[in-house]
N, C-alpha and C positions, 0 to 999 in steps of 0.2 A: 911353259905350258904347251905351246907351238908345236915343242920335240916330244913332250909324251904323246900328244894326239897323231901327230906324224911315224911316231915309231908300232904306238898300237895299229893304225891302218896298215904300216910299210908288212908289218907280223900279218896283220889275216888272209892280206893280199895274196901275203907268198905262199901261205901255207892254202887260203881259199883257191886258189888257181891254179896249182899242181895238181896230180894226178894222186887222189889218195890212195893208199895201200889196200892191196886186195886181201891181206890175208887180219890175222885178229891183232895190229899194232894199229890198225884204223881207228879204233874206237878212241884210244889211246890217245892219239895227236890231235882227235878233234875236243877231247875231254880237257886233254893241257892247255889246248890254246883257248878257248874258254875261259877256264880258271887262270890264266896269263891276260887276257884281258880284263878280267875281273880287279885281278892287284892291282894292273896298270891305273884303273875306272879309280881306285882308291888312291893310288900315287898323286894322280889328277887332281882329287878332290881336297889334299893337303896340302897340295901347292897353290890351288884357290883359295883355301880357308886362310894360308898361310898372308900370300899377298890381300886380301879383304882382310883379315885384319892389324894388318900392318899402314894401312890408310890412315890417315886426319882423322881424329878422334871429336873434334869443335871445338865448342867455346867452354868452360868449365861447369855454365848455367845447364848446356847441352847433355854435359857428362851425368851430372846429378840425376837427371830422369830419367836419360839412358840408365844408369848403374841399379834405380827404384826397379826399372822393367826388369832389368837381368835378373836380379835378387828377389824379385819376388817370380819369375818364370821357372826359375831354378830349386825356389824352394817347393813350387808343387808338383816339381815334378818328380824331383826326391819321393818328395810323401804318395804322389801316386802310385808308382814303381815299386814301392816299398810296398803297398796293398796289392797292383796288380804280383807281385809277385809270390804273396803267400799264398792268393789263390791258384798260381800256376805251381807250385811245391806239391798243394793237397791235390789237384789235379793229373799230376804226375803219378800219386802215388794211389790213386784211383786206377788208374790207368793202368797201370804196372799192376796190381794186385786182380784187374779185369782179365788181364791177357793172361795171366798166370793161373786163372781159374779153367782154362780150357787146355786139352793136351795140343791141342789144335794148333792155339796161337803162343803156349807158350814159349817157345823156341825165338818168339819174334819180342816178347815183351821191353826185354832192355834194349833192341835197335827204336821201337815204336816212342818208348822215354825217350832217349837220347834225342832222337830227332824233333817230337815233342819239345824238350828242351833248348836245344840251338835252335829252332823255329823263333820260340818265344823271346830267348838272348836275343840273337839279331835284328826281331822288330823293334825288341826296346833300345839298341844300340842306333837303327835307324831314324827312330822317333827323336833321339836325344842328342845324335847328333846333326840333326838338321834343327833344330831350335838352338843349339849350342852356338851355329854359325849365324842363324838367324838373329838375335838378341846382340852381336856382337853388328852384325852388318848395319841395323837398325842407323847407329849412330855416325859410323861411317858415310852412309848413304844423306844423310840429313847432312853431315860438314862440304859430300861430294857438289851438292844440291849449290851450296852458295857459289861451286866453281864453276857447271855449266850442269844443262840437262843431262847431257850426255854420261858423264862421268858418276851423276848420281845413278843413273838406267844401269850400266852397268855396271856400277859396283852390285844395287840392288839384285839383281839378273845373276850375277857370278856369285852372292849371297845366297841365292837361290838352287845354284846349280850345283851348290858340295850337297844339299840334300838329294837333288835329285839321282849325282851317281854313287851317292853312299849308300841309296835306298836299294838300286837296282843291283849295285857290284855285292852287296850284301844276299841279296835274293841268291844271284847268282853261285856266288863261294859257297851259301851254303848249303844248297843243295848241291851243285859239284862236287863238293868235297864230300858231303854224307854218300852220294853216289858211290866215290872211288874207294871211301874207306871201309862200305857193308860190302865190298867183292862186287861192284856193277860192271866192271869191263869182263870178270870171270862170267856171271851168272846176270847178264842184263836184263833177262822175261822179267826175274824173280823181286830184284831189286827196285825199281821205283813204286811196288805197292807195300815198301817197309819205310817210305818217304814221307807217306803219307801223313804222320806226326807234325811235320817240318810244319807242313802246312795250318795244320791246327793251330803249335804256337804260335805261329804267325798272327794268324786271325784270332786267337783270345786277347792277345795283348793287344792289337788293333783294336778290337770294339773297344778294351776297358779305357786306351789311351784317346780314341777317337768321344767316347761317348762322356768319359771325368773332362775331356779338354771342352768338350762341346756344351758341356752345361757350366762349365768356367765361364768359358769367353760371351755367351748370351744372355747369362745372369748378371754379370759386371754389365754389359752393354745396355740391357733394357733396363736396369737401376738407374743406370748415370743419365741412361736421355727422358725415362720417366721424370725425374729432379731435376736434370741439370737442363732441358730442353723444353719439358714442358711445364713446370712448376717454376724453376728459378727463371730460365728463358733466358739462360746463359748457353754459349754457341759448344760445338763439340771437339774436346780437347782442351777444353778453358780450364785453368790448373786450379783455379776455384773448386773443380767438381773433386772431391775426395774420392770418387770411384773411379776419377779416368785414368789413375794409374793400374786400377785390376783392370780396366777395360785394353788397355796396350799389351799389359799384360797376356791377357786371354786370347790375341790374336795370336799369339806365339805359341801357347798350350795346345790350342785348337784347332787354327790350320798350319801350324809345321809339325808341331809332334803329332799330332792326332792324323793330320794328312801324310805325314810320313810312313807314320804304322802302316795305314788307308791301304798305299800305293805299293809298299813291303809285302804285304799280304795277299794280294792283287796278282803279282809276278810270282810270287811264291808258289801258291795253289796252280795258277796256271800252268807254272813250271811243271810241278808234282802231277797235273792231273792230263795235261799233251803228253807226259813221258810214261804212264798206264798206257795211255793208247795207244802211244808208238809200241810198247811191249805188245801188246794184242795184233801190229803187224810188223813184228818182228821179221815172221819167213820173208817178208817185201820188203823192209831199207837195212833190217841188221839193225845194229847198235846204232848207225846214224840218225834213223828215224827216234831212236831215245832221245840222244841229245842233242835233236834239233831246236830245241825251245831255247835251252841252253848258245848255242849258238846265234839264233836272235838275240838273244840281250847281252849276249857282244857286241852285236851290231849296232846297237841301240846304246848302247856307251859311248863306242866312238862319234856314231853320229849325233846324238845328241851335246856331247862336246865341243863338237866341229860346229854345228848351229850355235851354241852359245856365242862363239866369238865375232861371228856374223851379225851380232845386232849393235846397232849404235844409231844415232840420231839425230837430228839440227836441232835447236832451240826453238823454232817455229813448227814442228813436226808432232804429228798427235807420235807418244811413246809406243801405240798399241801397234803401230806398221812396222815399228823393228822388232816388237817382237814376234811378229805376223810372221818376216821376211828371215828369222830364223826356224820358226816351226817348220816353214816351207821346204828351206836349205837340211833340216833334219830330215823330214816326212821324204824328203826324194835322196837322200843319198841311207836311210835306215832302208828304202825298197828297193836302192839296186841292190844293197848288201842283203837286203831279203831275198832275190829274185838269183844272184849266184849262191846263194845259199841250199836255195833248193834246187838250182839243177847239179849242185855237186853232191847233197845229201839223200835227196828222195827223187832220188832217180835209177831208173834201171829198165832192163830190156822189153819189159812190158807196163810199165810206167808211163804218160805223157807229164812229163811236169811242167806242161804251159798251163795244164789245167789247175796243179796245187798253186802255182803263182797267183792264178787267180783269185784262189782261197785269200792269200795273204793280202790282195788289192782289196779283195771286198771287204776286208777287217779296217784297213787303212782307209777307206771312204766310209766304213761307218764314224768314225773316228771324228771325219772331218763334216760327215751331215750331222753328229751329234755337237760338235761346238756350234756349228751353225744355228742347229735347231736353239738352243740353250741360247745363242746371242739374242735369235730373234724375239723370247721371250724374256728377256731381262733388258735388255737395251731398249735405253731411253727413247730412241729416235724409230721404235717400231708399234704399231698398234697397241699391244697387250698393256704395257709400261702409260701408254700415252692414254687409255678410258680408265687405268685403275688414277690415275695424276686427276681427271677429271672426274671421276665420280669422289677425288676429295672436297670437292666445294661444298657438295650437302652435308658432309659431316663423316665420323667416322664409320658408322653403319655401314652408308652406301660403300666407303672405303673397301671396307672387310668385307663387304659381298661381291666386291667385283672383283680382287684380288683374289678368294676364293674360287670363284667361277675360271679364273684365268686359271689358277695353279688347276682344278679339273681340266680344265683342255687341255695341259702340258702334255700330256702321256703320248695323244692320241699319235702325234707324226712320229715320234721314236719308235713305239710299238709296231709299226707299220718299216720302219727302217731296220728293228732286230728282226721284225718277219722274214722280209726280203734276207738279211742278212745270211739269217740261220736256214733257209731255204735255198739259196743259190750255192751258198759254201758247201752245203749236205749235197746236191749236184755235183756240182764241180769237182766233188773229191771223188763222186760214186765214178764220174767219166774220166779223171784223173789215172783212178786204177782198174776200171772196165775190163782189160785182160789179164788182169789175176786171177787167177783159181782158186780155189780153197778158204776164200775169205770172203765174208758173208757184205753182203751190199750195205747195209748197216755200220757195218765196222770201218767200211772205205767213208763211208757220208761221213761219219761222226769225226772220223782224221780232220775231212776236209773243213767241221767248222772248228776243231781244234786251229788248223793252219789260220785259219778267222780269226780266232783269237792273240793267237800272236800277232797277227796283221797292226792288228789295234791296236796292242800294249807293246808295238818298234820303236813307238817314240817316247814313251812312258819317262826315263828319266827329264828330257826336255818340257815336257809336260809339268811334271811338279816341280821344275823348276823353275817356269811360270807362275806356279801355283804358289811358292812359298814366296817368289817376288809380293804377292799382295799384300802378306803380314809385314812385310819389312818395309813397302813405301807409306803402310797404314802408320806404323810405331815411326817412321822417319818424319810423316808430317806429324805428327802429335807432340815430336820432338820438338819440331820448329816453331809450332804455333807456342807451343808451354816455354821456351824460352825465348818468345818475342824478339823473332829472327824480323830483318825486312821482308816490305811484302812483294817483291820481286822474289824473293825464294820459297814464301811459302805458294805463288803462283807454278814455281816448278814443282815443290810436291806435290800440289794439288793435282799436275798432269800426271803425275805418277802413281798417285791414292787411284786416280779414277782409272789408270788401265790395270792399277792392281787387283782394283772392285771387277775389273772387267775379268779378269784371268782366272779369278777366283770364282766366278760363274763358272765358267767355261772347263775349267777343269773340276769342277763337279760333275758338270755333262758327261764330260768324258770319264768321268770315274763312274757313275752310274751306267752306261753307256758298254763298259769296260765287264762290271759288275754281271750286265747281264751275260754276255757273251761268256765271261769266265763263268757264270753261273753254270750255265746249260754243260760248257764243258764236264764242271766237276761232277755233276748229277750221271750223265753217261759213263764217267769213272767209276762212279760207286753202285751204277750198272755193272758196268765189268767187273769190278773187284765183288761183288757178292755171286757172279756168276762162275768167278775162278774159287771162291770160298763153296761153294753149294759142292762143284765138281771137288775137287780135294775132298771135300767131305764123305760123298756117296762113294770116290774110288776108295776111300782108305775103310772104309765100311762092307764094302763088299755089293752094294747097292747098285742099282738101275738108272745107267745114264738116257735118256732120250737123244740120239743123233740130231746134232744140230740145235739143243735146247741154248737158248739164252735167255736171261732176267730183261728182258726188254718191253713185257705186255704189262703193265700194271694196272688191272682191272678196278676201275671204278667201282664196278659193282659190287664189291666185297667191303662189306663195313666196315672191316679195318681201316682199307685203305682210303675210304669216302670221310670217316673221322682222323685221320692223318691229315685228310688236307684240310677237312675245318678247321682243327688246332693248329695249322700251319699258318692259315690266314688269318685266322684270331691272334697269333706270335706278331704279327706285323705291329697289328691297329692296337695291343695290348704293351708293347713296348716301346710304341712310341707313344703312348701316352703316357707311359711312366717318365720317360725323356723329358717330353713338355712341362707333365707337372712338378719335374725336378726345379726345369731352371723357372719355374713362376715361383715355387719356394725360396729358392738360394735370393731372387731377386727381388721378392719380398725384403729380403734381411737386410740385401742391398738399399732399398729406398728408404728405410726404418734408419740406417744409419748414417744415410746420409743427410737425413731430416734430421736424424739427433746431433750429428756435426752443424748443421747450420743451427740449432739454435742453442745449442755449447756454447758456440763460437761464432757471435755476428761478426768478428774479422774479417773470417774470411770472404764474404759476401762482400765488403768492402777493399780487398784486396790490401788489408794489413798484415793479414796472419796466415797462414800454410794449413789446410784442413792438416788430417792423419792418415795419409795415403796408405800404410800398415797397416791400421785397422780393419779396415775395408777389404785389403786382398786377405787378411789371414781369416777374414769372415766366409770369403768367396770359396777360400781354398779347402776349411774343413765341411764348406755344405757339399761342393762339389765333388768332393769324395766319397762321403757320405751316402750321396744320391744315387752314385754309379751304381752300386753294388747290388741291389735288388734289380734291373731291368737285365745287367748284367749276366746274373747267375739262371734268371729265369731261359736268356737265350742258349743257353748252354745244357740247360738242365730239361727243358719238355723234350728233345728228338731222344733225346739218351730214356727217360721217362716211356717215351711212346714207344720205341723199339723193345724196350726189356717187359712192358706189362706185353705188349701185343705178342711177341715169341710164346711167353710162358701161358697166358691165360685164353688166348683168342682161339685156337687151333680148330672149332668146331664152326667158325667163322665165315672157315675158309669155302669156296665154291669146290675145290678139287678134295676136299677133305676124306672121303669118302676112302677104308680100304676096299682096293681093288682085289678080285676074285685071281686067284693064280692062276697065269699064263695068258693075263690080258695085255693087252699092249697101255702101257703107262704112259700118258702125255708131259707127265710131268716126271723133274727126277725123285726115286724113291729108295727108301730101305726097309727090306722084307718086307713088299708090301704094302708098303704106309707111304703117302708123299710126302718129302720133307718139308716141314711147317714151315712156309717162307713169310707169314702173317705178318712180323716183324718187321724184317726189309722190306716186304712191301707197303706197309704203315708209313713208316720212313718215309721211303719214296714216295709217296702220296702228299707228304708233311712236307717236304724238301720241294716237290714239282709247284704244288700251289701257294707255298711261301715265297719261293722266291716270286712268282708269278703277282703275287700282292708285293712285295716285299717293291719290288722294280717300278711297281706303278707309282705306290705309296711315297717311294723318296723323289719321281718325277713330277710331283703335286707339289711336296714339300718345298726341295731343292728352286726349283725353277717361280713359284707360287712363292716361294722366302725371296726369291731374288728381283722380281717382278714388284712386291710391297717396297724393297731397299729403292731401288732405281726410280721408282714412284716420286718419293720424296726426295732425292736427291736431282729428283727432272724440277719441284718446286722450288727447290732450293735455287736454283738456277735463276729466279725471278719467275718462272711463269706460274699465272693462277693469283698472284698477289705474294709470292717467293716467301722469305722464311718471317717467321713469326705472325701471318695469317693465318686467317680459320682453318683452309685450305692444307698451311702445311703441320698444323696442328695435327688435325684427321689425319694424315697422312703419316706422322709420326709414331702415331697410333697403329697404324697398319702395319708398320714396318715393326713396331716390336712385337704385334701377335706372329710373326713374318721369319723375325729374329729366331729364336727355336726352333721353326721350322728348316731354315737351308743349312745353320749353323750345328744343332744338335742334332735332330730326330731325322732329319732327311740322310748327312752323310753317316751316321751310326747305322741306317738301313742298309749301306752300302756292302760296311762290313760285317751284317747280320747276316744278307744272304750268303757271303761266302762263308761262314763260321758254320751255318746251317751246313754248309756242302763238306767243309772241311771235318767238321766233329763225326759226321756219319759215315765219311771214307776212313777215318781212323776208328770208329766202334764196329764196324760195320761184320766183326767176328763174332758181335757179342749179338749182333739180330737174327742169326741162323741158328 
C-alpha cells in the first residue's frame, strides 16, 4: 500500500513540477495524469479491501450476526437498485426523446444519455461498493477489537477508506474519461456543458439511494428502541430485540450506501459545473483552467491515503484524536498539492494566483468552521446537548421543545460562514484576474467561488472515510455485545461507536456545508449554460444579440420567477415531510411486529428462543422502497414541471414582453422583434435560487437538531440526570426518535435534493428556452 501511495505522489510530482508544454499536448498530460491517479485511487482501494478482509473473522457466535447483517444489507440493496434503476431507464428515455424534439439540442441527445447513464452506473457502483466493504469490515473490526484499540481503529478506518477512494476515483474516471472520449482536448469551450448528464445520474441515484437507505435505517431504529428501550426496557443491541438486526442492518444502507451515493454526487456535479466555468475563461488558463477540478481530486486521493495511514492510537487515547490527526496530515498536504496546482494551472502573465490560492484556503476553512460548528452543536460536553439532557427531567415535551429551539439556531453561524465564504471567494477571484480584459468581473468572481468549492471538497475522500468508520464501529459493537464478548472489549467498541457517533456528525456538516457551496456553483453554471443556449439560439436565427447581455439579473418581480421560488421552497418542507412520514410508517410496521414476536413467542423475552430477525428486515425492506418513490419522483418532476408550463404559457408574464417598435435598441436578446421568452429559465432559476436557500437551512435544523436529540440521551446514559432507565432518559428517548428522521432521513436526503435541483436544470435546461 506504502508503494501505491509513494508511486502516485512520485507521478504528480514529476509531472506537477515540470514545465508544462506550451503548445495543444498540455491539455493532454494533465488529462492522463488525472485519469492515472484515478486507476491508481482504485488500485489502492483493492489492496485495502483486499488486506481488511483477509483479517480474523471471530468467534463463530460472531460470524452468525455478522453473515444476518450482510444478507439482509445486500438483499436491499439488490431490490433498491433494481427500482432505482427502472426509473433511471424511463428517464433516460425521457431524456433522449426531449433533446430529440429540438433541432437545437439534438445533435447533443445520445452524448446527454450516455453521460446521464455512466453518471447513474458509477453512483450505484460507489454506493455498493462502499457497503460491500463495510459489511465485511464490521466483523473484522469487532475480532480486531479483542486484540488492542488500535488495530480495531484501523481496520475500522481502512474499512472506511476503500469507500472513500472508490467514491472519488469514480467521480473522477468518470467524468475524465466522458471528457476525452466526446473530443474535450479537440473542442474544450464545447465539451463539459455535454457533461452535464454525468451529473444528473449521479444525483438521481444519490437521492433514491440516500432517501430508501434513510427511511431503512430510521425505521428499524425508532421501532427497536420504541419496544426494545422503552416498552421492554431491554438495553440497545440486546439480541432479544427482533429488529436489531434491521437496525445494523440500516447503518450499512443508510450511511455507506446512501453516504456514498451523497459524497459521488457532490464531486461529480462540482466536477461538471468548475469545468463550465473554466470553459467561459477559457481565453485566460486554456484547457487547464477545464481540468483543474480534475486535477484536485488527484490530489485528494493521494492525500487522503497518505492521512489514512497516519492514524493509530494507545489504548488509553480517546480514538477521535487519531482520527483528528489524520484529517490534519490530509487537509495540509491536499493544500500544498492544491496551492502548486494553481500556480502551475491558473496561472499566466496577467494572472496573480496568490489571490486563486486563496479562493481554495477559504473553501478549506469553511470546511473546517463547519465540522466545528456541527461538533459544537452535537457534542455532549457543549451547551446546546447539555439544556436539551436537562430540559429531559420534566418530561418529553419540554424534551422536544428544546431540541427544537436548538435545531432553529443551528443555521445561524453556518449561514454567516457560506456568507463570508461566497463573498470573499467572489473577491479574491475578481483581484485574482483584475488585468484581464475582455472577461466580465462576474465571470472572474464566480471562478473564484468555484476555486471555494474545491477548496472544500480536497479532503472529501478522507472525509467519508470517517464517515463510513461510524456504520462499521456501530455494526462492530452490536456484534460484540449480541455475542456476549467480555466487557473489556465491548469497553473498546464502545470508544469506537462514540467517535463513530462523532464523525458521522461531523461529516454531515461537512456535506451540508459542501452542498451549499457546490450549490451556488451549479446555479451560476446553469446561468451560463442558458446564456450560451439563448446566444446559439438568436445567432442561428438571424436575431439581435445585446452586447455584453448575460442571464445573470433574475427579477423578482416577474411572477414567474416570484412563483418558481414559492414552489422551490414549498419542494423543501413538502418533501421532507413526505421522508418523515415515510419512516413513522415503515416504523409503525416495525413496533406492530415486534409486539407480535413477543407475545408469539414469550422465549424470547426470557432468553430461551431467538425472535425472527428475517421477518423484521424483509418488513423494513418492502416499506422502505415503497416509500422512497413518491418524494422521489416529486423532486425530480416540479423543476422539469415549472420550466415546460412557464416557457409555453407565461410569455405575457414577462416585464420585457412587450414587441419593440423597429430600430429601437433592444435590452434584451430578440428575434424579429420579439424578445425571447426566457420566462422559463427564469422560473427555474427563481425555483433553483430559493430552494436551495431553504433547502440548506432546512437540513441545518434537521441534520445538527437530529444530532443534538441523539447526544442528549446518550449524555444520560452516561449516568447523569439519574442515566438509563430514569424518567429523564425516557423523555429523552423520546426525543431522540422524533430526532431520528430528522439527521438520518430528511436532513441528509436534503443534501442531495439541492444538488439534483441544480443538476436536472443544467441538463433540461434546452428545454426552458
Amino acid at each position: 500500500m506504502h508503494v501505491v501511495s509513494s508511486l502516485a505522489v512520485a507521478v504528480l510530482m514529476q509531472v506537477s513540477f515540470s514545465q508544462p508544454d506550451a503548445g495543444g499536448s498540455d491539455g493532454r498530460i494533465w488529462l492522463w495524469l488525472a485519469l492515472g491517479v484515478g486507476v491508481l485511487a482504485l488500485v489502492a482501494a483493492f489492496v485495502l479491501a483486499k488486506s481488511v478482509i483477509a483479517a480474523d473473522t471471530g468467534t463463530p457466535d460472531m460470524q452468525v450476526i455478522s453473515n444476518a447483517i450482510r444478507e439482509g444489507a445486500e438483499a436491499f440493496l439488490r431490490r433498491q437498485y433494481k427500482t432505482i434503476g427502472a426509473i433511471a431507464v424511463v428517464l433516460a428515455i425521457v431524456l433522449f426523446v426531449g433533446y430529440q424534439l429540438s433541432p437545437r439540442t439534438a445533435p447533443f441527445a445520445l452524448k446527454t444519455v450516455v453521460s446521464f447513464l455512466v453518471g447513474a452506473i458509477c453512483s450505484a457502483l460507489a454506493g455498493y461498493t462502499g457497503m460491500y466493504c463495510s459489511i465485511r469490515a464490521n466483523i473484522r473490526t469487532a475480532s480486531a477489537a479483542r486484540t488492542s484499540l488500535n488495530q480495531a481503529l484501523q481496520m475500522a478506518l481502512r474499512g472506511g477508506a476503500v469507500t472513500g477512494l472508490v467514491v472519488v476515483a469514480l467521480s473522477l474516471l468518470g467524468v475524465g474519461a466522458l471528457f476525452l472520449f466526446f473530443g474535450g482536448l479537440e473542442h474544450p469551450e464545447a465539451v463539459p456543458y455535454q457533461l452535464v448528464g454525468f451529473g444528473f445520474g449521479a444525483s438521481l441515484v444519490a437521492l433514491f439511494a440516500q432517501l430508501g437507505g434513510g427511511i431503512y435505517t430510521k425505521a428499524a431504529d425508532v421501532g427497536a428502541d420504541l419496544v426494545g428501550k422503552v416498552e421492554a426496557g431491554i438495553p440497545e443491541d440486546d439480541p432479544r430485540n427482533p429488529a436489531v438486526i434491521a437496525d445494523l442492518v440500516g447503518d450499512n444502507v443508510g450511511d455507506c450506501a446512501g453516504r456514498g451515493a451523497d459524497i459521488f454526487e457532490s464531486t461529480a456535479a462540482e466536477n461538471v459545473g468548475a469545468m463550465i466555468l473554466g470553459a467561459a475563461l477559457y481565453p485566460v488558463f486554456g484547457v487547464k483552467g477545464i481540468l483543474f477540478p480534475l486535477i484536485v481530486h488527484a490530489i485528494n486521493l493521494i492525500a487522503s491515503l497518505v492521512g489514512v495511514f497516519f492514524v493509530k492510537t494507545r489504548e488509553d487515547e480517546d480514538p477521535m484524536h487519531a482520527l483528528n490527526k489524520g484529517f490534519y496530515v490530509t487537509s495540509a498536504l491536499a493544500m500544498a498539492g492544491f496551492a502548486g496546482a494553481v500556480y502551475l494551472m491558473l496561472n499566466g502573465p496577467l494572472v496573480q494566483p496568490i489571490w486563486l490560492l486563496g479562493c481554495g484556503l477559504i473553501g478549506l476553512g469553511t470546511a473546517f468552521l463547519f465540522v466545528w460548528i456541527t461538533e459544537y452543536y452535537t457534542e455532549s460536553i457543549y451547551r446546546p446537548v447539555k439544556s436539551i439532557a436537562e430540559a429531559s427531567l420534566t418530561g418529553p415535551a419540554t424534551n422536544i421543545i428544546s431540541g427544537l429551539a436548538v435545531g432553529m439556531e443551528t443555521p445561524a453561524l453556518p449561514v454567516i460562514v457560506i456568507s463570508a465564504a461566497l463573498l470573499l471567494s467572489y473577491y479574491f477571484g475578481v483581484q485574482g484576474l483584475a488585468a484581464v480584459s475582455g472577461i466580465s468581473d462576474y465571470a472572474k468572481g464566480i471562478y473564484g467561488t468555484a476555486i471555494a468549492t474545491m477548496g472544500m471538497l480536497s479532503c472529501a475522500a478522507y472525509i467519508l472515510a470517517m464517515d463510513t468508520f461510524g456504520p462499521i464501529t456501530d455494526n462492530a459493537g452490536g456484534i460484540i455485545e449480541m455475542s456476549h464478548q467480555p466487557h473489556e472489549i465491548r469497553e473498546r467498541t464502545d470508544k469506537l461507536d462514540s467517535a463513530g457517533n462523532t464523525t458521522k456528525a461531523l461529516t454531515k456538516g461537512y456535506a451540508i456545508g459542501s452542498a451549499s457551496l457546490a450549490a451556488f456553483l451549479l446555479f451560476s453554471a446553469y446561468l451560463e449554460q442558458i446564456k450560451t443556449i439563448v446566444t446559439d439560439k438568436v445567432t442561428h436565427a438571424g436575431g439581435y444579440m445585446p452586447a455584453g447581455w448575460s442571464f445573470t439579473n433574475i427579477n423578482l418581480a416577474q411572477i414567474p420567477v416570484f412563483v418558481g421560488a414559492l414552489l422551490g421552497a414549498m419542494l423543501t418542507y413538502l418533501f421532507s415531510s413526505l421522508a418523515i412520514k415515510a419512516v413513522g410508517r415503515t416504523a409503525q410496521m416495525v413496533v406492530q411486529d415486534v409486539r407480535a414476536q413477543f407475545k408469539e413467542n414469550p422465549g424470547i423475552m426470557e432468553g430461551t428462543s431467538k425472535p425472527d430477525y428475517a421477518r423484521c428486515v424483509n418488513i423494513v425492506t418492502g416499506a422502505a422502497l415503497k416509500e422512497m418513490v413518491v418524494p422521489g419522483v416529486l423532486a425530480v418532476g416540479l423543476p422539469v414541471a415549472v420550466g415546460l408550463i412557464f416557457r409555453h404559457f407565461s410569455a405575457s408574464y414577462q416585464a420585457n414582453s412587450a414587441i419593440y417598435a423597429a430600430g429601437a435598441v433592444l435590452p434584451v436578446p430578440a428575434i424579429a422583434g420579439v424578445p425571447v421568452n426566457l420566462a422559463g429559465a427564469e422560473a427555474v432559476a427563481g425555483l433553483l435560487m430559493v430552494g436551495t436557500i431553504s433547502g440548506v437551512l432546512l437540513a441545518m435544523l434537521m441534520n445538527n437538531g437530529g444530532g443534538a436529540w441523539d447526544n442528549a440521551k446518550k449524555f444520560i446514559e452516561t449516568g447523569q440526570y439519574g442515566g438509563k432507565k430514569s424518567e429523564a432518559h425516557k423523555a429523552a428517548v423520546v426525543g431522540d426518535t422524533v430526532g431520528d428522521p430528522f439527521k438520518d432521513t430528511a436532513g441528509p436526503s436534503l443534501h442531495v435534493l439541492i444538488k439534483l435541483l441544480a443538476t436536472i436544470t443544467l441538463v433540461l435546461a434546452p428545454l426552458f428556452v
